[in-house]
HTML snippet that shows the backbone in 3Dmol.js (N, CA, C, O; Angstrom):
<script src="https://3Dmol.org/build/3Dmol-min.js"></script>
<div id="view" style="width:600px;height:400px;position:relative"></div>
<script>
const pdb = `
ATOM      1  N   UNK A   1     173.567 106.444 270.141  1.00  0.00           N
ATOM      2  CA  UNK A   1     174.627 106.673 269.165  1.00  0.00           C
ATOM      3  C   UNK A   1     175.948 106.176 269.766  1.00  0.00           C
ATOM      4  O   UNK A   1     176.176 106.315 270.968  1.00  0.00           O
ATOM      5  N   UNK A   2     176.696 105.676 269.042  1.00  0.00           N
ATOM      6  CA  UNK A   2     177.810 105.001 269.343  1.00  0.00           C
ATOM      7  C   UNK A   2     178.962 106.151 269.479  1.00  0.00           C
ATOM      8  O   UNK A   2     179.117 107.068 268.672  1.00  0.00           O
ATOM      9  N   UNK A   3     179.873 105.888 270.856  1.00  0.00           N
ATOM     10  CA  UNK A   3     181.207 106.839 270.689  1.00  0.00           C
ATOM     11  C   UNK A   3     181.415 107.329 269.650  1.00  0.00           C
ATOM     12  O   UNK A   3     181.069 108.505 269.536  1.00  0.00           O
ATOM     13  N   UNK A   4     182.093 106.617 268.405  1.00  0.00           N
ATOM     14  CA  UNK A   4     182.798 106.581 267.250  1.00  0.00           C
ATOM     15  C   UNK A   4     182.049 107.641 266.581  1.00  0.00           C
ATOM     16  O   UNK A   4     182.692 108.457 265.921  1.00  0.00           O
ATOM     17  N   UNK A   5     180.622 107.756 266.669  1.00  0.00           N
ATOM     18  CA  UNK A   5     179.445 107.894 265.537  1.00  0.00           C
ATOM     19  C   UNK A   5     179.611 109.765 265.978  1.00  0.00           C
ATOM     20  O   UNK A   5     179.413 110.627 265.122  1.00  0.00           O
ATOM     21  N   UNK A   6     179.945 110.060 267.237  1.00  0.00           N
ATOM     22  CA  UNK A   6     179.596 111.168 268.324  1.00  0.00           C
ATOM     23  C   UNK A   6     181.019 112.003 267.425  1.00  0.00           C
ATOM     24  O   UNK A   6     180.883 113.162 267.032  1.00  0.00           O
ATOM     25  N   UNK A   7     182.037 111.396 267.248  1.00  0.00           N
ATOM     26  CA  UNK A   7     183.009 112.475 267.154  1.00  0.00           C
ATOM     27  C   UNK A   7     183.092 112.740 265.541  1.00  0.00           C
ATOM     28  O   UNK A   7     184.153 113.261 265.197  1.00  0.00           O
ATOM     29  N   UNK A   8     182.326 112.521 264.684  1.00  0.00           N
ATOM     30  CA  UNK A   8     181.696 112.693 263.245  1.00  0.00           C
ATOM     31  C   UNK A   8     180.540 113.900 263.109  1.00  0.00           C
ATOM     32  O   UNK A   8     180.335 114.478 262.042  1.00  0.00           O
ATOM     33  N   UNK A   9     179.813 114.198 264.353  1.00  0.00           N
ATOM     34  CA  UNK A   9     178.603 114.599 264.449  1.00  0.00           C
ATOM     35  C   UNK A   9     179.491 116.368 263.882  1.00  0.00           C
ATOM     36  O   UNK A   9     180.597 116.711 264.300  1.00  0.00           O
ATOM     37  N   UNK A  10     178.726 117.106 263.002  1.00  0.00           N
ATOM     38  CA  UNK A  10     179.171 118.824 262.745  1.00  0.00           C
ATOM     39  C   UNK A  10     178.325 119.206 264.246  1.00  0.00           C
ATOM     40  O   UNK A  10     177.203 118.776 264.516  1.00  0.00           O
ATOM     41  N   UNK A  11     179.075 120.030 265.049  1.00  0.00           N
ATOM     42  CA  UNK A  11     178.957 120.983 265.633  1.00  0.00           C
ATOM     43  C   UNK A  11     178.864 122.505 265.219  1.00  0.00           C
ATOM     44  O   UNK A  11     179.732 123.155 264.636  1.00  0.00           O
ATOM     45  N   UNK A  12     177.797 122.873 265.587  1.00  0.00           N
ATOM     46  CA  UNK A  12     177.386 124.499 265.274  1.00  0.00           C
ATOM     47  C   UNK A  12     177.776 125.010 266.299  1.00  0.00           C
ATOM     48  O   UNK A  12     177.793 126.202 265.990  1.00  0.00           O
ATOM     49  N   UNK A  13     178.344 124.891 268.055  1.00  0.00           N
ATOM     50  CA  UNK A  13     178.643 125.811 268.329  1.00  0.00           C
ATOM     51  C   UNK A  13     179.443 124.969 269.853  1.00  0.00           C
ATOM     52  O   UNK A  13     178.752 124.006 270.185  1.00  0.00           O
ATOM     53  N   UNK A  14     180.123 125.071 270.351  1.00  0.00           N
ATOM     54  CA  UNK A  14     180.775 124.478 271.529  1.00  0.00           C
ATOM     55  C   UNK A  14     180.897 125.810 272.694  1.00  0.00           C
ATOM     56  O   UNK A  14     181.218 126.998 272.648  1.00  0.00           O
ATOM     57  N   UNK A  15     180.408 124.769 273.803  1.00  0.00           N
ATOM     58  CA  UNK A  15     179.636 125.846 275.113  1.00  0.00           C
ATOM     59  C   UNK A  15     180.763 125.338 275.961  1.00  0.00           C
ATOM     60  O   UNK A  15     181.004 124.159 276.219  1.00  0.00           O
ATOM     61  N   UNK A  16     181.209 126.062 276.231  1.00  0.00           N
ATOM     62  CA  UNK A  16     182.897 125.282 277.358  1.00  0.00           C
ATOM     63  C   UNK A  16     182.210 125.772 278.791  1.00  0.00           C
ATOM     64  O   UNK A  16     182.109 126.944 279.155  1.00  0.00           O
ATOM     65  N   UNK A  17     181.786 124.660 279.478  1.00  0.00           N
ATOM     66  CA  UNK A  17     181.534 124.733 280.812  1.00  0.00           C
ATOM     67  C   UNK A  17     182.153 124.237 281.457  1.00  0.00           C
ATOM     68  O   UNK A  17     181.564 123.472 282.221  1.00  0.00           O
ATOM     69  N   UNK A  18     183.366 124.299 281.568  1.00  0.00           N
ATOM     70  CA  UNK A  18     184.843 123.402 282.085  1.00  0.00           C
ATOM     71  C   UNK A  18     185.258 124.210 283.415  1.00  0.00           C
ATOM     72  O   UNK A  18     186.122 125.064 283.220  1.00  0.00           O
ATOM     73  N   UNK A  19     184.768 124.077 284.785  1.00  0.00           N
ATOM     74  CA  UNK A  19     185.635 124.637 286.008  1.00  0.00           C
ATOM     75  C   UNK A  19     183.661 124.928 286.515  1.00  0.00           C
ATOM     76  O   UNK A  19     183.391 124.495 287.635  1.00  0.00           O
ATOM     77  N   UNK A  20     182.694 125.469 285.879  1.00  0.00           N
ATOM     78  CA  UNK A  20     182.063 125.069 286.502  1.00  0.00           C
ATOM     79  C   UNK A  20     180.805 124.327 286.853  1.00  0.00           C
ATOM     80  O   UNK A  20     180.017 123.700 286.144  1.00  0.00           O
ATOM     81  N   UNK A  21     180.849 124.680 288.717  1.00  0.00           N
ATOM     82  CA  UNK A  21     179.879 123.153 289.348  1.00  0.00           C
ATOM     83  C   UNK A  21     178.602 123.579 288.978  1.00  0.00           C
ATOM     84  O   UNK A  21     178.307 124.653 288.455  1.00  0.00           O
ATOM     85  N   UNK A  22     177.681 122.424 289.367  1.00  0.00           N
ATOM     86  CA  UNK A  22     176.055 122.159 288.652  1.00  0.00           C
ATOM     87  C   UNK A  22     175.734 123.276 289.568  1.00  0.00           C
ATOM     88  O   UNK A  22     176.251 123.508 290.661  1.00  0.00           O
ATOM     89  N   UNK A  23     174.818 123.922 288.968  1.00  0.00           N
ATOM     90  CA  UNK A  23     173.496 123.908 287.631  1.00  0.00           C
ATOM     91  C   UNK A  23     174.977 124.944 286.642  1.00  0.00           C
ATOM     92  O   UNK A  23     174.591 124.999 285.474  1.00  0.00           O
ATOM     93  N   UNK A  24     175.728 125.340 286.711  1.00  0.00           N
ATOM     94  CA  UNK A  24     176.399 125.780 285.319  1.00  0.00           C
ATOM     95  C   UNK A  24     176.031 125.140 284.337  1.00  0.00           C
ATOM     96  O   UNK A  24     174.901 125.198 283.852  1.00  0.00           O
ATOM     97  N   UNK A  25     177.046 124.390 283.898  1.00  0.00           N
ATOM     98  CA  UNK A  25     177.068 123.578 282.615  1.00  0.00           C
ATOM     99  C   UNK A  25     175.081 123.729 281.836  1.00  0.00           C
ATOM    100  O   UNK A  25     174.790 123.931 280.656  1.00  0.00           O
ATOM    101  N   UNK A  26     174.176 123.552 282.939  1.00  0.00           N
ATOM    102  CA  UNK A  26     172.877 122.910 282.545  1.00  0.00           C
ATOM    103  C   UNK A  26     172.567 124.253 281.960  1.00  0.00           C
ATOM    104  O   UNK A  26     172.279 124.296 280.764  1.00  0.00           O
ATOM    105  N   UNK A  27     172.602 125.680 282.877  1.00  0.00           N
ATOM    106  CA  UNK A  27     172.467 126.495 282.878  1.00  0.00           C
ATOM    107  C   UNK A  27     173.123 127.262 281.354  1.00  0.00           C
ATOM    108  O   UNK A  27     172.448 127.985 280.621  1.00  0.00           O
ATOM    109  N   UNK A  28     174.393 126.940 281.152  1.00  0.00           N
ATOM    110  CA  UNK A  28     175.150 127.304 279.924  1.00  0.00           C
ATOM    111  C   UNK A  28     174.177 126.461 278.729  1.00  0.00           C
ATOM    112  O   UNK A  28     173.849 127.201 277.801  1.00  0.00           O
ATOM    113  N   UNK A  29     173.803 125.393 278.651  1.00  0.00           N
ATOM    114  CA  UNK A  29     173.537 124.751 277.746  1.00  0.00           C
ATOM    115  C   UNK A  29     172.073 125.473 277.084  1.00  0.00           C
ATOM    116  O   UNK A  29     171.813 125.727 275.907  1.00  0.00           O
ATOM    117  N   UNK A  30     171.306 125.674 278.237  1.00  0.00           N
ATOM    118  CA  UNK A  30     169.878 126.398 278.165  1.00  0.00           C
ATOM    119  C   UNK A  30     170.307 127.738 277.309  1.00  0.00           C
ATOM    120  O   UNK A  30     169.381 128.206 276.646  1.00  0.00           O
ATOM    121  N   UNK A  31     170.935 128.081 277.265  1.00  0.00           N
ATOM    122  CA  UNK A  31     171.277 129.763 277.147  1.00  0.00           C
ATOM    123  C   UNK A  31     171.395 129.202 275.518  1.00  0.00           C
ATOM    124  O   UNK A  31     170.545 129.397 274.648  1.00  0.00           O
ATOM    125  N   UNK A  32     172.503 128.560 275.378  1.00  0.00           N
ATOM    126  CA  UNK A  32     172.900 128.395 274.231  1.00  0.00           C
ATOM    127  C   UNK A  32     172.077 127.726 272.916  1.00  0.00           C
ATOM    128  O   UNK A  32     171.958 127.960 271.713  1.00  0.00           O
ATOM    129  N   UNK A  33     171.664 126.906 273.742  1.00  0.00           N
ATOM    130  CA  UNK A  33     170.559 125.648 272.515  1.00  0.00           C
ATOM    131  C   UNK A  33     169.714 126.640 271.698  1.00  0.00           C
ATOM    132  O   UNK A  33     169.273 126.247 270.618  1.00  0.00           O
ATOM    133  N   UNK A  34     169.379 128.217 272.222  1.00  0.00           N
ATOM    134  CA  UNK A  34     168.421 128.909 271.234  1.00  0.00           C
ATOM    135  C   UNK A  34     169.404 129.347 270.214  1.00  0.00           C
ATOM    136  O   UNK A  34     169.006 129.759 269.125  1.00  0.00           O
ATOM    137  N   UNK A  35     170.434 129.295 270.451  1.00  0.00           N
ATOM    138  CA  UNK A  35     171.394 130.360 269.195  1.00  0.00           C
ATOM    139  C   UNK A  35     172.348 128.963 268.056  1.00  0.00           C
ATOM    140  O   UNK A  35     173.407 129.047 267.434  1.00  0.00           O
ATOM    141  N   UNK A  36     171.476 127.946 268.196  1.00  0.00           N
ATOM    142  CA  UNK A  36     171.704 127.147 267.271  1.00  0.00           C
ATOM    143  C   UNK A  36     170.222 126.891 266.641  1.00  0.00           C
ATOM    144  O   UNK A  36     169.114 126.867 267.177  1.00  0.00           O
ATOM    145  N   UNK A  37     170.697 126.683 265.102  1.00  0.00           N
ATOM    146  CA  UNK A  37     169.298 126.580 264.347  1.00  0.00           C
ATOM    147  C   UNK A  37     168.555 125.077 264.817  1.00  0.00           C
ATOM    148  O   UNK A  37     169.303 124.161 265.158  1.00  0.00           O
ATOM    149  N   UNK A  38     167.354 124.908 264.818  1.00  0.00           N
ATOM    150  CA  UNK A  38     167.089 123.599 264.504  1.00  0.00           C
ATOM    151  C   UNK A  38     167.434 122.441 263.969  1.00  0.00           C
ATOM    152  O   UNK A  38     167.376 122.517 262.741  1.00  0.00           O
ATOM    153  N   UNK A  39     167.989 120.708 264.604  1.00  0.00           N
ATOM    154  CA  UNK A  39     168.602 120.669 263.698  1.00  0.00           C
ATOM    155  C   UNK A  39     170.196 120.629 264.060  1.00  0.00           C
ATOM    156  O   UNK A  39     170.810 119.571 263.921  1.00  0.00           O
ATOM    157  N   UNK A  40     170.817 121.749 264.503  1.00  0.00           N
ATOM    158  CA  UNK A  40     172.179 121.406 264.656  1.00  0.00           C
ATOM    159  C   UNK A  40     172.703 121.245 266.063  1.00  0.00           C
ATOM    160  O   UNK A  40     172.022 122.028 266.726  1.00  0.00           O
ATOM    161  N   UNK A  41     173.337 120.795 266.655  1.00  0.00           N
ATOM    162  CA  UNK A  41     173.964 120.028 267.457  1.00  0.00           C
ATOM    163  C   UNK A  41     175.317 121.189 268.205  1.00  0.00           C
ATOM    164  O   UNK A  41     176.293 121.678 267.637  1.00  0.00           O
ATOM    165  N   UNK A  42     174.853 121.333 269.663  1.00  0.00           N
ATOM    166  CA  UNK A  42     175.729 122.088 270.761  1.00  0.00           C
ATOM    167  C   UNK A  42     175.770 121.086 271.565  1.00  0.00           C
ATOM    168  O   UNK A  42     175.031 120.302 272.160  1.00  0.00           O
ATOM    169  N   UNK A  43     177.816 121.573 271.267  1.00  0.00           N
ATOM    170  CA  UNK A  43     178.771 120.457 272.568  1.00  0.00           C
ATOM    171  C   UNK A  43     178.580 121.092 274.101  1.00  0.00           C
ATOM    172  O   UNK A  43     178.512 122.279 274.420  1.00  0.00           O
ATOM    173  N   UNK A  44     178.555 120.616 274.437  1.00  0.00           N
ATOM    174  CA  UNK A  44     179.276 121.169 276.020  1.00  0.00           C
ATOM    175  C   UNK A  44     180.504 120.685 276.629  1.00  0.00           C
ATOM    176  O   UNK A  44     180.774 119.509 276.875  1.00  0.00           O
ATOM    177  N   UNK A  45     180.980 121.368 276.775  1.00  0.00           N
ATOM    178  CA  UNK A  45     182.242 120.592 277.373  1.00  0.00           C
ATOM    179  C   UNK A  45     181.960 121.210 278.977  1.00  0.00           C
ATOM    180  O   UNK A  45     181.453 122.319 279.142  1.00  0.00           O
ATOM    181  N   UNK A  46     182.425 120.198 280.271  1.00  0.00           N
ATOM    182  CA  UNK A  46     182.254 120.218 281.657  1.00  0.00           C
ATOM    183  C   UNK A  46     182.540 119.530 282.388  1.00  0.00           C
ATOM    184  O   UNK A  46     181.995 118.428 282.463  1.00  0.00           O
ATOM    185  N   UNK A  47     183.357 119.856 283.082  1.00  0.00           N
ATOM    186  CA  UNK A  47     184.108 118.948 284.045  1.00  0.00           C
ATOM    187  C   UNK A  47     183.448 118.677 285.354  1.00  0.00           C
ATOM    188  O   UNK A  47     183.982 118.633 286.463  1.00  0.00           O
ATOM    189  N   UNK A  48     182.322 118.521 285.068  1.00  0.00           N
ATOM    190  CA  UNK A  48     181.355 118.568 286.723  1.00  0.00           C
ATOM    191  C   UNK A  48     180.673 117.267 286.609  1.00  0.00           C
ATOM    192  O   UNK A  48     179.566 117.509 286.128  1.00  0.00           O
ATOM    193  N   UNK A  49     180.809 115.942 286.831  1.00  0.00           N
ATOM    194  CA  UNK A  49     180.155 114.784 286.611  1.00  0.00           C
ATOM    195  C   UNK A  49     178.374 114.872 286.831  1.00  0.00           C
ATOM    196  O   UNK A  49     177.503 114.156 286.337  1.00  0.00           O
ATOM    197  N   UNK A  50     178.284 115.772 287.551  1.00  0.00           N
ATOM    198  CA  UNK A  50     176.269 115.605 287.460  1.00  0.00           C
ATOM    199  C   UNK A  50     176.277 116.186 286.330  1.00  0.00           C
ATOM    200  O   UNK A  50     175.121 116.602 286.240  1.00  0.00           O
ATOM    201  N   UNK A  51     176.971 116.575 285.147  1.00  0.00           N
ATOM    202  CA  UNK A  51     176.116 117.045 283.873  1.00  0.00           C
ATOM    203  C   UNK A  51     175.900 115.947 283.166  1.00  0.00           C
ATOM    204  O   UNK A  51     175.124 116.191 282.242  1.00  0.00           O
ATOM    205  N   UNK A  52     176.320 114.616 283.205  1.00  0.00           N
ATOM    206  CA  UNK A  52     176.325 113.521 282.504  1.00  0.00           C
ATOM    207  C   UNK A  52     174.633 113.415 283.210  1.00  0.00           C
ATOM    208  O   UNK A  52     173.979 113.075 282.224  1.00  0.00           O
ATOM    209  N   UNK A  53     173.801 113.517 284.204  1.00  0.00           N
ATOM    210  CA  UNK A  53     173.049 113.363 284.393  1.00  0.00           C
ATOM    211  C   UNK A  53     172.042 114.049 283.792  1.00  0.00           C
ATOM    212  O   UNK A  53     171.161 113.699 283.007  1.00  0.00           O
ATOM    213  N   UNK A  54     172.428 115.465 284.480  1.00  0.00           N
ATOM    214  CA  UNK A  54     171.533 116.559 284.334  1.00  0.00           C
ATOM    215  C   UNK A  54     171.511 117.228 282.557  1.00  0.00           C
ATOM    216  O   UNK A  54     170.506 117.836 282.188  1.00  0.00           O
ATOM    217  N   UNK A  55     172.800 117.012 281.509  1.00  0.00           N
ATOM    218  CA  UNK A  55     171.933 117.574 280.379  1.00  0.00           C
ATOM    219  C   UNK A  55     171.006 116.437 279.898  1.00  0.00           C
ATOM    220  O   UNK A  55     169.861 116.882 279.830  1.00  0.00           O
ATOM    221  N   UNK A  56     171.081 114.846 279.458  1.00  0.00           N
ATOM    222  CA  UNK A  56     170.201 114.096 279.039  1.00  0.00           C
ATOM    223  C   UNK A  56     168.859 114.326 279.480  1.00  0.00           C
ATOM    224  O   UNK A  56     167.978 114.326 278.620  1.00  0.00           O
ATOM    225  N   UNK A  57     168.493 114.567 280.940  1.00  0.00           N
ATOM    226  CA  UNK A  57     167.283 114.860 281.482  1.00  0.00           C
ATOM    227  C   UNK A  57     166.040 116.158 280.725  1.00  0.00           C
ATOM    228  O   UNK A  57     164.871 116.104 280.344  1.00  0.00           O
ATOM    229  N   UNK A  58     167.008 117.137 280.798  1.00  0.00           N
ATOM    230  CA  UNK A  58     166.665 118.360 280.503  1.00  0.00           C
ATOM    231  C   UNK A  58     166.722 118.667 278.725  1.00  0.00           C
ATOM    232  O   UNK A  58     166.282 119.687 278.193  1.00  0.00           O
ATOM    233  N   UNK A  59     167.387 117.487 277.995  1.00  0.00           N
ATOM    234  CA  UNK A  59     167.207 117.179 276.489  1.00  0.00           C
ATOM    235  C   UNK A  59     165.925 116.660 276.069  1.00  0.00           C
ATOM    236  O   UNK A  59     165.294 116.880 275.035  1.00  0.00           O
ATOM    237  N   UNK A  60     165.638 115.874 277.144  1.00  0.00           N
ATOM    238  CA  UNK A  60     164.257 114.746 276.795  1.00  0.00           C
ATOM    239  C   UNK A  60     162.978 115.709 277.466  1.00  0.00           C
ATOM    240  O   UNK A  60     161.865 115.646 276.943  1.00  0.00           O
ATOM    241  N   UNK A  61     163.268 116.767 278.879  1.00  0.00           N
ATOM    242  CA  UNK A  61     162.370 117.255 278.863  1.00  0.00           C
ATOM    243  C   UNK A  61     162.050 118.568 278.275  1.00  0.00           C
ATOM    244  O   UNK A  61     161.103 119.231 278.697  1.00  0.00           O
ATOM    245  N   UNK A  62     162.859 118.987 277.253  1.00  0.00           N
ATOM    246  CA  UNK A  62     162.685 120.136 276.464  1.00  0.00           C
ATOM    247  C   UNK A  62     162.347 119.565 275.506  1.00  0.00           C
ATOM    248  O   UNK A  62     162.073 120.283 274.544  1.00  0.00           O
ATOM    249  N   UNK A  63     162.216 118.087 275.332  1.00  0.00           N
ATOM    250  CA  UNK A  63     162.289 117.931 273.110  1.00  0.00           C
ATOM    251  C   UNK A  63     163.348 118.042 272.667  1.00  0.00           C
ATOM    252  O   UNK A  63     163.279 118.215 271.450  1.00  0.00           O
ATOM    253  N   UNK A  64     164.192 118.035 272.982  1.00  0.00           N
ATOM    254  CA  UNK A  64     166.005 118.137 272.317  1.00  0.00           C
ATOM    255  C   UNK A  64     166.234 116.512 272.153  1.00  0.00           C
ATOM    256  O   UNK A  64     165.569 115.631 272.699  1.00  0.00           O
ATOM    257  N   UNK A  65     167.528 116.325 271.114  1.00  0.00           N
ATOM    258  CA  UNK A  65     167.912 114.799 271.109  1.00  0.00           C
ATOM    259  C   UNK A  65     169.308 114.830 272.288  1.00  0.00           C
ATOM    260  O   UNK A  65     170.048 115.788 272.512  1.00  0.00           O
ATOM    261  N   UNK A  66     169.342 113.728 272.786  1.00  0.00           N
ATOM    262  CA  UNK A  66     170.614 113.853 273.627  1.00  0.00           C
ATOM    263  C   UNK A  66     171.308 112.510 272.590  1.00  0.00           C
ATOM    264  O   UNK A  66     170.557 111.652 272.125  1.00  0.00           O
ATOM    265  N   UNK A  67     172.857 112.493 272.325  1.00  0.00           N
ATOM    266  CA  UNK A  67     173.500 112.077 271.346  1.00  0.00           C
ATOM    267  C   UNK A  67     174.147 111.185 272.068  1.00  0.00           C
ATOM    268  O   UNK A  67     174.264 110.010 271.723  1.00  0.00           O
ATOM    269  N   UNK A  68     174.809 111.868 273.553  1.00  0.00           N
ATOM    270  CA  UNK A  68     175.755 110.847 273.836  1.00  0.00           C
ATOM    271  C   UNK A  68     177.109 111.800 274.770  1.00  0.00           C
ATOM    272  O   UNK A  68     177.243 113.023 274.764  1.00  0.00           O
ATOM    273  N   UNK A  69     177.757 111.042 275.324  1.00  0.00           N
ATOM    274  CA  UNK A  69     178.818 111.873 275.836  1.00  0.00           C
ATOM    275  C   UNK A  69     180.247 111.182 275.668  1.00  0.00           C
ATOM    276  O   UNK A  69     180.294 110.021 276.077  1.00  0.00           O
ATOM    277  N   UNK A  70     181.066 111.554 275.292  1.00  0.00           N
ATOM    278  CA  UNK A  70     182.700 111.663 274.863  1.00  0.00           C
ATOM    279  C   UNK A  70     183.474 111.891 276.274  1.00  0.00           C
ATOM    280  O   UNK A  70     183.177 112.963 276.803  1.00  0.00           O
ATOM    281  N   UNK A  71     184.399 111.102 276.981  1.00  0.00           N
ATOM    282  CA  UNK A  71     184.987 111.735 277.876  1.00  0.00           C
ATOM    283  C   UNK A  71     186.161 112.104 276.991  1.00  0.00           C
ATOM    284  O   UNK A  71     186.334 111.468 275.951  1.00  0.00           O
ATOM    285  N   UNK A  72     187.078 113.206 277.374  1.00  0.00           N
ATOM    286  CA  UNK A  72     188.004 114.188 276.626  1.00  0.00           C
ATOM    287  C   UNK A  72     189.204 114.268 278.049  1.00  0.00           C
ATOM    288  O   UNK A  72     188.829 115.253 278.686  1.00  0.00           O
ATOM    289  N   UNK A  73     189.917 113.914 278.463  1.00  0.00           N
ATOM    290  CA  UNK A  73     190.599 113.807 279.832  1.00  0.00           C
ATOM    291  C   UNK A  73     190.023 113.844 281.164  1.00  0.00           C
ATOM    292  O   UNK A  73     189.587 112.906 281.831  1.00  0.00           O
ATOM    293  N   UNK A  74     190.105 115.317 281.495  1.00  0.00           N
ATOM    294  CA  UNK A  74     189.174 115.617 282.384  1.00  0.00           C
ATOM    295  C   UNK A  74     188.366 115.988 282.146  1.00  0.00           C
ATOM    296  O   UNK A  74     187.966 116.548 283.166  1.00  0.00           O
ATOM    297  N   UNK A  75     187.584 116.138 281.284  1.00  0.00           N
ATOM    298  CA  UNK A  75     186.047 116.880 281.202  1.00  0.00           C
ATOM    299  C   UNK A  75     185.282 115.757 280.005  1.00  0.00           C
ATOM    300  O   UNK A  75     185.928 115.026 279.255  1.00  0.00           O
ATOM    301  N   UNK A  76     183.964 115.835 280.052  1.00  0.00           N
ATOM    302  CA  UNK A  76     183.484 115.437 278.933  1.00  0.00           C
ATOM    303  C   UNK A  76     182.823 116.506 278.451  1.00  0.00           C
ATOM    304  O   UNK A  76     182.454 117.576 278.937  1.00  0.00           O
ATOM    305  N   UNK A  77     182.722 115.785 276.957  1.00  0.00           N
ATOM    306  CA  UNK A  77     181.893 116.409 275.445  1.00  0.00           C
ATOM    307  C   UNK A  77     180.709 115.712 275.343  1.00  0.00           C
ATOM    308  O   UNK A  77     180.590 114.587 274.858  1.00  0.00           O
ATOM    309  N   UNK A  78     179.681 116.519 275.890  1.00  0.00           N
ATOM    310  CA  UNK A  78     178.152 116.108 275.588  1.00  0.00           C
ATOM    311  C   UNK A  78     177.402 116.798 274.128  1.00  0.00           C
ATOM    312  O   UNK A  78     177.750 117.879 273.653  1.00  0.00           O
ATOM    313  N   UNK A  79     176.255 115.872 273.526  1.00  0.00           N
ATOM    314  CA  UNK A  79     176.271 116.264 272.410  1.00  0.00           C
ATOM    315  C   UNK A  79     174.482 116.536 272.184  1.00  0.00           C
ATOM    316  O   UNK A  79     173.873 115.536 271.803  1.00  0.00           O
ATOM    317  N   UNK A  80     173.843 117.517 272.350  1.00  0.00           N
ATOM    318  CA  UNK A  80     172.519 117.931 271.913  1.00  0.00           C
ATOM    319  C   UNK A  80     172.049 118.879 271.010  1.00  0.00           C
ATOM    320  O   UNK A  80     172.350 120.071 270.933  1.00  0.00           O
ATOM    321  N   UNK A  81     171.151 118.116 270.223  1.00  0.00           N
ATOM    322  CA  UNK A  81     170.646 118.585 268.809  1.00  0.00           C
ATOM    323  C   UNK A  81     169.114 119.619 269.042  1.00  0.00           C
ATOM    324  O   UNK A  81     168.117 119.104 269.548  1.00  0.00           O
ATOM    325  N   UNK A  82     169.121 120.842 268.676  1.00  0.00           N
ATOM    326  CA  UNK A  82     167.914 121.349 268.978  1.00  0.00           C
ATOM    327  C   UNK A  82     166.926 120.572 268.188  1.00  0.00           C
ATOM    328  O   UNK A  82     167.123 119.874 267.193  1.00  0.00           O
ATOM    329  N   UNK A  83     165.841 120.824 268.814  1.00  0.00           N
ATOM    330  CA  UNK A  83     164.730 120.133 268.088  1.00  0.00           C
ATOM    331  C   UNK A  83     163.508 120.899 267.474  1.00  0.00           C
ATOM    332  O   UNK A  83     162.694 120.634 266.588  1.00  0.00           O
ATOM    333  N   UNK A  84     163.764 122.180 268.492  1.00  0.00           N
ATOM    334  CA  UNK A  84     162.225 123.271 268.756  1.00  0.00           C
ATOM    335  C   UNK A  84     162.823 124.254 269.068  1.00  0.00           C
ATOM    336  O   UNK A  84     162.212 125.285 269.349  1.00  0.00           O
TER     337      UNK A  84
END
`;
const viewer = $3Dmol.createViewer("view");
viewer.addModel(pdb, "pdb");
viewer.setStyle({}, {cartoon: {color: "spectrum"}});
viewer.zoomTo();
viewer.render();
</script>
């Protein structure tokens, strides 16, 4: 998905993992992805550069879609859609 396409996407719920280091952010995201329906799409926001790694990984090995990531100053906006 293209930048442009990412900041159009409805968000059901934004997980601010901003200050902290890995496994947070991955850890926040896990927690959260159940309290969105199937279907809709949780941001993360995180200022820890291994999450650019570590949520895509953990999207593809749960069955989740990974969308894409937004940098936002210092932190980026990652974008995953539950699937299951």
């Amino acid at each position: 998905m293209r930048n442009q396409d990412l900041t159009k996407l409805a968000i059901a719920r934004v997980v601010d993992a901003r200050g902290n280091s890995c496994p947070g952010p991955l850890l926040e995201a896990k927690k959260w992805i159940g309290r969105v329906k199937i279907g809709e799409v949780l941001e993360i926001k995180s200022s820890d550069p291994g999450t650019r790694k570590d949520i895509p990984a953990w999207a593809e090995k749960a069955g989740h879609d990974y969308f894409g990531v937004l940098e936002a100053g210092e932190h980026d906006r990652l974008f995953v859609a539950r699937r299951k």
